[in-house]
C-alpha positions, 0 to 999 in steps of 0.5 A, a space after each residue: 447482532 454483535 461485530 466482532 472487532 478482530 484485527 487482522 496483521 498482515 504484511 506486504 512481502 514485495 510483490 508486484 501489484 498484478 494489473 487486472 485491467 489497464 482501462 479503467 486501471 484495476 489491479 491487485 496488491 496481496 498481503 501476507 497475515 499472520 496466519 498466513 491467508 493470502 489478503 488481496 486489496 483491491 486498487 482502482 486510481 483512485 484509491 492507489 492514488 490515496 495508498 501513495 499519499 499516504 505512504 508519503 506521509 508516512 515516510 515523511 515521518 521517519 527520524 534518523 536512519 529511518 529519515 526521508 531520503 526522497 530527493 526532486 529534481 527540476 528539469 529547466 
């Protein structure tokens, strides 16, 4: 038994993240793929949590206009 290998592209259309359960925190994050299928992931913490990291990441990456733009203030 073979795998087939397809990648799927979807993308994220700015929706909210529906919020199924506040405790414990589940909710839902759709995308849109190219063949327009509604894709739905699934987010605990845990794993929103890694998403927001790598966002980061990945924000830090930019160059020029697209350079990061996160500011942080301290509260003395």
């Amino acid at each position: 038994m073979s795998e087939d290998p397809t990648t799927i592209t979807a993308e994220f259309q700015d929706h909210d993240i529906d919020v199924v359960s506040k405790d414990p925190l589940i909710g839902r994050l759709e995308l849109i793929a190219d063949t327009d299928e509604v894709i739905e992931v699934a987010l605990d913490r845990t794993n929103a949590e890694a998403l927001l990291s790598a966002l980061v990441q990945f924000l830090a990456q930019g160059e020029g206009e697209d350079a990061p733009n996160i500011t942080t203030s301290t509260v003395q």
